[in-house]
N, C-alpha and C positions, 0 to 999 in steps of 0.2 A: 584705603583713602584716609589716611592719620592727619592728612593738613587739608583746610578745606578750600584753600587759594592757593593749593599746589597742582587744582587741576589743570589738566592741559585748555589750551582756549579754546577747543571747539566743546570741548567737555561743561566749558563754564558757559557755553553761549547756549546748550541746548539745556541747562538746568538752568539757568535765567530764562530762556524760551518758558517751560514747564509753569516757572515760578509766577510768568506772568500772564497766562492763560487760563488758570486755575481760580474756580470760583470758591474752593475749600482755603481754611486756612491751614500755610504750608510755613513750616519753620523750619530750622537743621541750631540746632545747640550740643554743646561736648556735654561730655557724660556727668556734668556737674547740674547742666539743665542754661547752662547760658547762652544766651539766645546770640547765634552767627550770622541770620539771614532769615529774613521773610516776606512776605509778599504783599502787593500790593491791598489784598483785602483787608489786613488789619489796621491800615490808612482809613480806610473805607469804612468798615465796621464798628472799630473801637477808637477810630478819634486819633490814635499816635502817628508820630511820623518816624517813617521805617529806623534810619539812624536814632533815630532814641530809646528806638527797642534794643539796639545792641551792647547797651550798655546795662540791660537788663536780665535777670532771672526769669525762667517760665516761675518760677514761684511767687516771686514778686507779683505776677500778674491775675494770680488765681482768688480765687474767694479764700480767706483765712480759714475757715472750716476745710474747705479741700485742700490745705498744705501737707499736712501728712500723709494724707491716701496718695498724693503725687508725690512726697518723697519718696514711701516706701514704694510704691510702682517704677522709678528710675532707678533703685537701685537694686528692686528686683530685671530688672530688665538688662541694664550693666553688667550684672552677676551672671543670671543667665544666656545672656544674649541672644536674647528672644523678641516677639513682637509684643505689643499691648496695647489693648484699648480700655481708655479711660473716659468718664464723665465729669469736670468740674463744670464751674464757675466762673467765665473770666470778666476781668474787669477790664472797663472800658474808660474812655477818658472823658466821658458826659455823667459820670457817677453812677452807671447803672453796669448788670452783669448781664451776659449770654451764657446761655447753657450749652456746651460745646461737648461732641463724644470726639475723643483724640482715639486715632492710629495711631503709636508710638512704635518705629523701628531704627534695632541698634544695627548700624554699619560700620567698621572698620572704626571703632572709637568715635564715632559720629551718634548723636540721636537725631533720625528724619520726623519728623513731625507731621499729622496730618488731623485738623481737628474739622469736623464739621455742627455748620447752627442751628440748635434744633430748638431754639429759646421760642419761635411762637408755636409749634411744636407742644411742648412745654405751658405754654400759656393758655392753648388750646384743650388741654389738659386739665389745666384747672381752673378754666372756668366752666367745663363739665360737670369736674367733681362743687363746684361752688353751686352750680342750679341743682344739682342731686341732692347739695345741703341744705338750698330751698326750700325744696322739694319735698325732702323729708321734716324741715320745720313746720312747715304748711301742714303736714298730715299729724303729725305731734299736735300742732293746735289745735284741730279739730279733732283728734283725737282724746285729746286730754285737757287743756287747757279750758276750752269753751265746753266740754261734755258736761260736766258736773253743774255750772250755771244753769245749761238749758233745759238738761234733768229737772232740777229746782223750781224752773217759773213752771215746765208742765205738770209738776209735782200739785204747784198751790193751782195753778187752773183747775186741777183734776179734783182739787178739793174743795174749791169753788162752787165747782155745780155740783156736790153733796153737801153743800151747808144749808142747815134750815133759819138760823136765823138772820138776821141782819148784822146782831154782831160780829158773828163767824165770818158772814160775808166780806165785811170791812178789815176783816184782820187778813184772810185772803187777800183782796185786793192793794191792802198796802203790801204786801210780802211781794207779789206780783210788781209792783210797782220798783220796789229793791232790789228783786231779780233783774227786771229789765233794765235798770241802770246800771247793778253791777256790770250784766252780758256789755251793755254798751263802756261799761268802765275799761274793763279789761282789753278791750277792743281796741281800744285807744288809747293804750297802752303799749300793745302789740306795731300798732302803725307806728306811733309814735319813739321805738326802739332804740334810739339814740345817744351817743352823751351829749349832744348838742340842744336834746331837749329840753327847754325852758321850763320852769313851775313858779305856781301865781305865790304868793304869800298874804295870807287873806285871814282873818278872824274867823275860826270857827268854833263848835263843839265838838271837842277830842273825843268823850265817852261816846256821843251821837253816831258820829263820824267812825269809830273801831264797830259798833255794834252792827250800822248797818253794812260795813265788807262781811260779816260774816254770818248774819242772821240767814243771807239767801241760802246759803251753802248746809246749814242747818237741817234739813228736812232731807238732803239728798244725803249726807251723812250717815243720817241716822238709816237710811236703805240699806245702807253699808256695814251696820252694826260699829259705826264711828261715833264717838261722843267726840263733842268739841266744848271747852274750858275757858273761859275767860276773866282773867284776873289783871285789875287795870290798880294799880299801886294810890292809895288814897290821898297823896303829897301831890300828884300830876291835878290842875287844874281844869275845873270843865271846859274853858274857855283857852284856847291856843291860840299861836299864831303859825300858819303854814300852808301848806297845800293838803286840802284835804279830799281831792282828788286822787293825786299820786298817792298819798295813803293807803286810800281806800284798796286803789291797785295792787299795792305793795302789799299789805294783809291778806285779798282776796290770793293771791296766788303762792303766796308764803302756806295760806291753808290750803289753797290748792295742790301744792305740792305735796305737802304733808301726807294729804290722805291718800296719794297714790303708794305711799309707806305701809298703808296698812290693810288687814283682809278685814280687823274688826280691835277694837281698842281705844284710846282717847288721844286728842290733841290738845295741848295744854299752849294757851297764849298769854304769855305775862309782859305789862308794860310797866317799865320800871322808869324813874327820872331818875338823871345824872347826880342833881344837887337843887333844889326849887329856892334858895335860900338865894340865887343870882337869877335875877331880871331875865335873862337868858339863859336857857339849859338843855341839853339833850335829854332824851328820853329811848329807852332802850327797848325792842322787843324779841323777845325768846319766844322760841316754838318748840316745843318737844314733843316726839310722838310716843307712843307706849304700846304695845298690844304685837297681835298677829302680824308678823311681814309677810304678803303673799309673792317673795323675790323669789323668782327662781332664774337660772343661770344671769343672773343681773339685770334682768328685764323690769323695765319700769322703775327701776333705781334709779333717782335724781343723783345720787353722786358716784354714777356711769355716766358716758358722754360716749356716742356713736358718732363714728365720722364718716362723713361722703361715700365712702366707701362700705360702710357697715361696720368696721372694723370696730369693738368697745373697746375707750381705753378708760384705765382708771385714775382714779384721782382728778377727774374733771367734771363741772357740774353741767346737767342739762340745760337742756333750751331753756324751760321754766327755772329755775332757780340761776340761771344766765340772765333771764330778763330782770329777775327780783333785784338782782346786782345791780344791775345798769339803772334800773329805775331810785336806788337807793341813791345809789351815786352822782345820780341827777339832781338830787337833790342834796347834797354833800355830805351825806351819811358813808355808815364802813358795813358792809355787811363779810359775814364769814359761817362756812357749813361745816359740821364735822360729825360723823359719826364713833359711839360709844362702844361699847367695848359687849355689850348686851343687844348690837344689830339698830338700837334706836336712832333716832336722828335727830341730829339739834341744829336750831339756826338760827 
């Protein structure tokens, strides 16, 4: 079969029968990949009208990323003269793709075609693996995020009813008091996960505002045999203008993070200003950690990232230092993590 309108007529009447019965999509293109005849699904499916497919390439039609795996597949199939099945991309004419697995077989200098749509399939697919990633965020939080807060307020409870005097008592109960603002800081934080999330801009107390993200965290720390360091640059003014909610959040989880880095050692938090010399300034904060890493095969590495699947890959940051980003970013800051050359972590 070298011509494909050299068939005889009943020959053409029962592959048009074929062409039009078929719920797959079925094409016939020469070994170049250009497209001779197809069928009525691709009307249907992808939006084109049949004549204007003919004037086109199967390459034309594929996802850019799958153009070469489909070259080299024709013209391994050419060379060999064999069958093949393939997985792209095709485009459609509404701007969106199907995920199509083709039959590819060569005839007499003919390629037959036969792809079928596996696009919800496919869709089905991932949004498995997207509630698995839920899934797994939701146990992360409660695993780590919220642990260390909750730790803290049963830490000052528990020191609570061993305090004899009233001042001890008073010094409990505000800690207690920071605790449970933090846990609720962070929380709503969490719900709130967005870029589309808004932040107030409001007068407050910078030094106040740093001291109390991290005092809760403090006592639980120290369980840990964790020191935590705070150095606020003497140029930065008491009195800001910002959100000192998001702050708060942003600090509570930046040390949050940190001290999943370590089995015992210190955290060091410095806030530096940009330039205070201009009415408006950025102001910068560094976290570094120091001491014992208890990583072993990558676990509990924030700059590890597990996906849906379990699979670690590297070079990607976790949920928590994913939120720290986005909440940075909410508020039109740049945040960036990198690890040293000595296992520390900076951020």
């Amino acid at each position: 079969m070298n011509n494909l309108f050299s068939l005889s007529k009943q020959s053409r009447q029962l592959l048009d029968l074929f062409f039009t019965i078929s719920t797959e999509f079925l094409c016939i293109a020469d070994e170049r990949g250009a497209i001779l005849q197809t069928n009525q699904v691709w009307e249907t499916k992808l939006g084109y009208l049949n004549p204007d497919l003919y004037d086109k390439n199967l390459i034309d039609l594929v996802h850019p990323n799958d153009v070469p795996n489909l070259i080299l597949g024709l013209k391994k199939l050419t060379g060999e003269k064999e069958s093949l099945t393939l997985t792209t991309r095709l485009h459609s004419n509404f701007d969106s793709y199907l995920f199509v697995t083709w039959q590819f077989k060569w005839v007499d200098g003919l390629i037959f075609c036969c792809g079928k749509d596996l696009t919800e399939l496919y869709q089905a697919k991932k949004d498995a693996e997207s509630a698995n990633f839920l899934k797994n965020q939701l146990i992360s939080i409660l695993s780590n995020e919220l642990k260390e807060p909750l730790e803290s307020l049963f830490l000052f409870f528990e020191l609570m009813s061993k305090a004899n005097s009233r001042s001890d008592q008073k010094t409990c109960l505000e800690n207690i008091h920071l605790s449970s603002s933090l846990l609720g800081n962070l929380i709503d934080g969490l719900l709130t996960n967005d870029s589309k999330t808004g932040h107030d801009v409001i007068v407050f107390d910078f030094h106040t505002t740093v001291e109390d993200a991290i005092i809760p965290l403090i006592a639980s720390a120290k369980r840990h045999n964790i020191a935590i360091e705070l150095s606020i640059h003497p140029k930065i003014p008491t009195t800001v203008v910002g959100d000192p909610q998001r702050l708060k959040q942003i600090i509570s989880y930046l040390i949050l993070n940190a001290m999943k880095c370590l089995e015992q050692g210190k955290i060091f938090l410095e806030a530096t200003p940009e330039n205070t010399d201009k009415s408006v300034f950025k102001i910068y904060f560094n976290v570094k950690t120091s001491g014992i890493s208890p990583l072993k095969n990558g676990l509990a590495d924030p700059f590890l990232f597990t996906d849906a699947t379990g699979v670690t890959m590297a070079n990607n940051l976790s949920f928590g230092l994913e939120l720290v980003k986005t909440l940075v970013e909410t508020m039109n800051g740049k945040f960036s993590a990198a690890r040293d050359n000595e296992n520390k972590s900076e951020k």
